[in-house]
Backbone as JSON, one array per atom type, in Angstrom:
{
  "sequence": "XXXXXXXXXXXXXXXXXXXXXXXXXXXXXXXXXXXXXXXXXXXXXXXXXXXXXXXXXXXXXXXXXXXXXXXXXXXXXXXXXXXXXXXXXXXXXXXXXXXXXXXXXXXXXXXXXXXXXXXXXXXXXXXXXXXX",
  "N": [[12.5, 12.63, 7.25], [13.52, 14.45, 4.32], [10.94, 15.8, 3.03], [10.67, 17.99, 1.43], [9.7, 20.51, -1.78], [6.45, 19.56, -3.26], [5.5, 18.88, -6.71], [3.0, 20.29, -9.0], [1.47, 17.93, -9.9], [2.69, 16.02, -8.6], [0.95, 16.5, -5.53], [-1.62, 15.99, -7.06], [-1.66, 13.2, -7.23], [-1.55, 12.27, -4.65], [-3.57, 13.3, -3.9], [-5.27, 11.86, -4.76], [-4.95, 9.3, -4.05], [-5.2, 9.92, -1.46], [-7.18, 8.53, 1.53], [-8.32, 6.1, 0.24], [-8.53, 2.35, 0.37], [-8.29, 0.7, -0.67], [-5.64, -0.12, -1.81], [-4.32, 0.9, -4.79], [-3.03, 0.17, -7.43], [-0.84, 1.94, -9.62], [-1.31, 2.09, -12.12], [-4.41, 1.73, -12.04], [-4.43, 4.22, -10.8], [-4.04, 5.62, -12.42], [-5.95, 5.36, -13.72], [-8.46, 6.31, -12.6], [-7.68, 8.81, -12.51], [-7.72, 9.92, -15.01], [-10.32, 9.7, -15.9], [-11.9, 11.45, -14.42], [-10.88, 13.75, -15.77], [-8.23, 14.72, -15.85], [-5.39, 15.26, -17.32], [-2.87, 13.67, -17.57], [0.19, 11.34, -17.99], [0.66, 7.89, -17.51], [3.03, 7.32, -16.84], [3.8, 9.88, -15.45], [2.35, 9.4, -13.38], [3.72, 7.07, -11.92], [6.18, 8.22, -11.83], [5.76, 10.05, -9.46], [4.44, 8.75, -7.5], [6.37, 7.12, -6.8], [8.62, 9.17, -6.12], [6.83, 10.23, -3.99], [6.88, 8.48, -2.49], [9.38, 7.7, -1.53], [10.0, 9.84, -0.48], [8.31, 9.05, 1.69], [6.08, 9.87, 2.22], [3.5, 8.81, 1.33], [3.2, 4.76, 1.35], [4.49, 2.22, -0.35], [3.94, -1.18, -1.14], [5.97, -3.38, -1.22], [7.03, -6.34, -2.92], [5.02, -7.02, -4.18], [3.29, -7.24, -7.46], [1.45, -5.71, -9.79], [3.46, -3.27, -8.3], [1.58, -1.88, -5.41], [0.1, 0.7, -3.63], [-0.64, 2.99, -0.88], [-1.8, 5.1, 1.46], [-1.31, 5.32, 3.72], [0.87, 5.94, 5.98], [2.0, 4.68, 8.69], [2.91, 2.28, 10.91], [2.14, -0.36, 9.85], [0.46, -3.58, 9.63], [-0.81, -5.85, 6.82], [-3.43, -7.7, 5.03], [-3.12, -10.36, 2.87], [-5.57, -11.62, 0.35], [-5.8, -14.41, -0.93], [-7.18, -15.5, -3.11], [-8.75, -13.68, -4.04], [-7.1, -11.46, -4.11], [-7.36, -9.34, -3.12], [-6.39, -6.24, -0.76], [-6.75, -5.82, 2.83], [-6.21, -3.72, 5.14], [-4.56, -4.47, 8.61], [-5.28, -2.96, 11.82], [-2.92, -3.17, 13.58], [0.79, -3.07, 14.82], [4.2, -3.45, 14.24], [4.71, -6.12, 16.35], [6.06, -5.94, 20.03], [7.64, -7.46, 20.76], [8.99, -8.99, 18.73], [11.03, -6.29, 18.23], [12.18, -6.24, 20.29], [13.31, -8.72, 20.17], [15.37, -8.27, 17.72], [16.69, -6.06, 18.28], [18.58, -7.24, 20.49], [19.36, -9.46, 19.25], [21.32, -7.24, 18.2], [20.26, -5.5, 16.14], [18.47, -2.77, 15.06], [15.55, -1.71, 14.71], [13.37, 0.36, 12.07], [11.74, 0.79, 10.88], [8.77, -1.6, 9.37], [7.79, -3.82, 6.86], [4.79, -5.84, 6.67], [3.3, -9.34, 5.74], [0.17, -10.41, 5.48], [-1.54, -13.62, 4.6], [-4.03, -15.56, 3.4], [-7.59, -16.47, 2.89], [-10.28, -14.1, 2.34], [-12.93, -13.27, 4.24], [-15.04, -13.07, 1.95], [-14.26, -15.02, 0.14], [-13.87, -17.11, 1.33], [-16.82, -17.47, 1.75], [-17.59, -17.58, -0.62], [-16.31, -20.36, -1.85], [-17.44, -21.95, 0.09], [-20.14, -22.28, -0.88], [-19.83, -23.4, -2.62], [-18.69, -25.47, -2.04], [-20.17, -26.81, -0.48]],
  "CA": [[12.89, 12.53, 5.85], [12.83, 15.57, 3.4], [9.76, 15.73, 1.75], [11.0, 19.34, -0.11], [8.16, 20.67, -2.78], [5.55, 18.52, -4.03], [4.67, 19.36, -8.05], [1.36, 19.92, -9.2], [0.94, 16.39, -10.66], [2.51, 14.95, -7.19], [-0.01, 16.81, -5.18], [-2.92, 15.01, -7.71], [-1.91, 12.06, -7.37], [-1.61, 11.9, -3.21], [-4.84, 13.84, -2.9], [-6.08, 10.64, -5.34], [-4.74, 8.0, -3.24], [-5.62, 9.59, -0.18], [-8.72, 8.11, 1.85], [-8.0, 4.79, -0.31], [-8.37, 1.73, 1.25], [-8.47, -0.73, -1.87], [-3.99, -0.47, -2.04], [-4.02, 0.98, -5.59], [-1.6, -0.09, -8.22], [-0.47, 2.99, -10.61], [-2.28, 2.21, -13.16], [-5.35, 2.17, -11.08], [-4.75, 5.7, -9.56], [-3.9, 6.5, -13.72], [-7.52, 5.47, -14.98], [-9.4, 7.5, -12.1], [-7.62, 10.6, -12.84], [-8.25, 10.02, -16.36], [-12.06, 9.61, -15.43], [-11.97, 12.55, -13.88], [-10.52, 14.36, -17.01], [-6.86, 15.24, -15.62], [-4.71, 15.12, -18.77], [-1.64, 12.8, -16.97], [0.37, 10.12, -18.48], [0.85, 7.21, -16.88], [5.01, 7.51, -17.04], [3.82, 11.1, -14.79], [2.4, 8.64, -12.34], [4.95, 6.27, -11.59], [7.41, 9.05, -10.93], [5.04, 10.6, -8.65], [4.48, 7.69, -6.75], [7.85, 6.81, -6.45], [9.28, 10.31, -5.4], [6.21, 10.46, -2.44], [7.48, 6.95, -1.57], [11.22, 7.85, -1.29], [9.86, 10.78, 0.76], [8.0, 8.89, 3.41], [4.65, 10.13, 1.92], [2.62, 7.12, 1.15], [3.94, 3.0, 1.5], [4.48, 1.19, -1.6], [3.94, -2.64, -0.86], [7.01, -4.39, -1.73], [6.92, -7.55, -3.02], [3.26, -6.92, -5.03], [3.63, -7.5, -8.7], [1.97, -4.74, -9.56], [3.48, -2.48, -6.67], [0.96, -1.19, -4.42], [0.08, 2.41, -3.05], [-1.15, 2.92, 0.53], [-1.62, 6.63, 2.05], [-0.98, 5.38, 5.41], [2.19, 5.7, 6.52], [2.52, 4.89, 9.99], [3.48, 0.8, 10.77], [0.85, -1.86, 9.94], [0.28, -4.83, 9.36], [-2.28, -5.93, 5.9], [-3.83, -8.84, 5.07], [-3.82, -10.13, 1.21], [-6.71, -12.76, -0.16], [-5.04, -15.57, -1.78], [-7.74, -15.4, -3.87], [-8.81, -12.49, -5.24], [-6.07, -10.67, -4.61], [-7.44, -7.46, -2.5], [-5.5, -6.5, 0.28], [-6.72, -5.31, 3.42], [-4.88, -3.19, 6.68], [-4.86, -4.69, 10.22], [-4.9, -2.32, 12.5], [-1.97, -3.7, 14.46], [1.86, -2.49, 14.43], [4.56, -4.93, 14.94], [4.72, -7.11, 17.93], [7.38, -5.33, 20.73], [9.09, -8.54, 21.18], [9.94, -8.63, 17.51], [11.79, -5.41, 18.12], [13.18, -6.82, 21.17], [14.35, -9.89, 19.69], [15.9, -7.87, 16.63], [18.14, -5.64, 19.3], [18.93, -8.61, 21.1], [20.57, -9.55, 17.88], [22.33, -5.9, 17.54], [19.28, -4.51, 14.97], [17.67, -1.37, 15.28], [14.44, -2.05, 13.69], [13.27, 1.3, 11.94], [10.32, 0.0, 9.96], [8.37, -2.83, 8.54], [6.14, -4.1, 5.84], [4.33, -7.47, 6.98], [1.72, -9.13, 4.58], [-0.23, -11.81, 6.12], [-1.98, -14.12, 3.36], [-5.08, -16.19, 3.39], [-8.62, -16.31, 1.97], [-11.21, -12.79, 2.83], [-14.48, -13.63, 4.43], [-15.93, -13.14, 0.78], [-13.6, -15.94, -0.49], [-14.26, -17.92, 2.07], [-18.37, -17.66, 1.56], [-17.88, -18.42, -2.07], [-16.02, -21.76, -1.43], [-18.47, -22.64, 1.27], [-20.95, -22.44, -1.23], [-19.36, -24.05, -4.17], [-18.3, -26.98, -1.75], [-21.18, -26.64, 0.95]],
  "C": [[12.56, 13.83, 5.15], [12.04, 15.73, 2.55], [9.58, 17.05, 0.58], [9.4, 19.59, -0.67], [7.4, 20.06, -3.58], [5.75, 19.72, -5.58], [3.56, 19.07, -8.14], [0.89, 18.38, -9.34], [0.98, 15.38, -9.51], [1.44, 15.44, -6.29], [-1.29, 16.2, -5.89], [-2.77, 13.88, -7.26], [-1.7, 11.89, -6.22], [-2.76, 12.49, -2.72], [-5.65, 12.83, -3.72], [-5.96, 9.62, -4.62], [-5.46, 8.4, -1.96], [-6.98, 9.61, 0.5], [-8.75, 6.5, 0.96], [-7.96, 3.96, 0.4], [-8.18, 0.15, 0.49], [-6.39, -0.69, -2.23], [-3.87, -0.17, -3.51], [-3.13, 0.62, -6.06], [-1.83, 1.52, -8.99], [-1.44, 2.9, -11.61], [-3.92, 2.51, -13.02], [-5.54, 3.58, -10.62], [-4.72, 6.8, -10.9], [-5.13, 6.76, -13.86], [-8.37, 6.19, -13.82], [-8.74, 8.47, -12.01], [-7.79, 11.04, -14.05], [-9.41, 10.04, -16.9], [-12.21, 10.62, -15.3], [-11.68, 13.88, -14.68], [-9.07, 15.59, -16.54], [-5.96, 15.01, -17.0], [-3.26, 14.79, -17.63], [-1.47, 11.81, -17.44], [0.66, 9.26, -17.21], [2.04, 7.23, -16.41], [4.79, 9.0, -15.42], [3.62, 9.91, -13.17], [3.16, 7.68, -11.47], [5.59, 7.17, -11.18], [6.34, 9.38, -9.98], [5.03, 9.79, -7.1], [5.88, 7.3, -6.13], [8.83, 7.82, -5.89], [8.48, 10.62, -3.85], [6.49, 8.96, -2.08], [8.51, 6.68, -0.51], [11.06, 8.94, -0.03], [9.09, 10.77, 1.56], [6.17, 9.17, 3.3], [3.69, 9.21, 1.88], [4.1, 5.85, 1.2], [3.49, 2.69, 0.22], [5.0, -0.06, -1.24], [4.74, -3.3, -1.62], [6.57, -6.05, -1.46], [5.42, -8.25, -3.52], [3.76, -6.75, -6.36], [1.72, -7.15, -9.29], [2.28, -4.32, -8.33], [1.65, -1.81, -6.5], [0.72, 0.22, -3.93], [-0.89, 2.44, -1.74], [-1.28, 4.39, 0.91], [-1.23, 6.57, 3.28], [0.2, 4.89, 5.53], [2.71, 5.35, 7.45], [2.33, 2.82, 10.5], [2.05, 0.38, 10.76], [1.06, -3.06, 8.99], [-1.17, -5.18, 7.62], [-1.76, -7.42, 5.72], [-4.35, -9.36, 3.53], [-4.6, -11.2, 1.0], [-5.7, -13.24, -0.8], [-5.83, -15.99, -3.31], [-8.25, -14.64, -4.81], [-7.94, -11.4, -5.11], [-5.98, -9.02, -3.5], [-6.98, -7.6, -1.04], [-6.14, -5.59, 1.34], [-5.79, -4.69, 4.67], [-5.38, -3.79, 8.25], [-4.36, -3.85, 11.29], [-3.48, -2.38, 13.91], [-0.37, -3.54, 14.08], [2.61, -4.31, 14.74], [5.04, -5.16, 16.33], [5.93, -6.27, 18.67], [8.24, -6.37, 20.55], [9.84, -8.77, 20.23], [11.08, -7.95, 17.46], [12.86, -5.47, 19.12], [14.17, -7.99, 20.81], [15.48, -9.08, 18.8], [16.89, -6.91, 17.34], [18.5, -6.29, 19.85], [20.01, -9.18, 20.08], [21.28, -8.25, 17.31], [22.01, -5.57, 16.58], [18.44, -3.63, 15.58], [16.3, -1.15, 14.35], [13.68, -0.41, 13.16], [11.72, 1.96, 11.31], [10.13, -1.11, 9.55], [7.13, -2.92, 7.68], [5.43, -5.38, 6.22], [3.06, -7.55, 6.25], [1.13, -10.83, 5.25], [-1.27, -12.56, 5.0], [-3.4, -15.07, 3.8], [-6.18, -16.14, 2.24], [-9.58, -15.11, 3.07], [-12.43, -13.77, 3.21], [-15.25, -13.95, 3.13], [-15.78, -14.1, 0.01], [-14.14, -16.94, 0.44], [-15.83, -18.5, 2.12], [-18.16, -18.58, -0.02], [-17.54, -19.88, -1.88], [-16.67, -22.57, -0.61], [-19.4, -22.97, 0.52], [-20.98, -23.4, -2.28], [-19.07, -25.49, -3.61], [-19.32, -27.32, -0.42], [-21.95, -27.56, 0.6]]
}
């Protein structure tokens, strides 16, 4: 994909996301550069995000209300709490046979996003305790 010349502001905001492991939303990646005393609107961020998206740079988690921001680009699998919401990555790509089934049916699978849902260990303690 052509990732062409970052701008200053896109360069901030992918050397902010990256090392991240909490799936920022935008607004999120606004108020620690605004901590930090970067003078960036929020409106700067969104494009930013959305132009290193288009160009392969970071994953934005479709189907997250807010979207998502990831630095890791390369297939995985995450895992969101049903409860509180925070999303972790499972180190695991998708399954071959998936990709076999999906040419089998005359698809060329190229990428995927997969979000697997439940409750976190930490969710899971609380409820143990609250109903233990």
């Amino acid at each position: 994909m052509n990732r062409g010349r970052r701008t200053p502001k896109q360069d901030l905001v992918l050397a902010t996301l990256h090392g991240r492991t909490d799936h920022p939303t935008a607004e999120d990646l606004y108020h620690t550069l605004r901590a930090q005393g970067h003078r960036i609107s929020l409106a700067t961020v969104y494009r930013a995000l959305h132009v290193l998206a288009q160009r392969g740079e970071l994953s934005e988690l479709v189907g997250e209300y807010p979207a998502r921001f990831d630095p890791v680009t390369a297939p995985h699998v995450h895992f969101r709490c049903r409860s509180c919401g925070h999303i972790f990555d499972f180190p695991t790509s998708l399954p071959s046979s998936w990709a076999s089934l999906a040419s089998a049916q005359g698809f060329k699978v190229e990428s995927h996003n997969l979000t697997v849902s439940g409750l976190c260990s930490d969710c899971q303690e609380r409820k143990e305790v609250h109903h233990g």
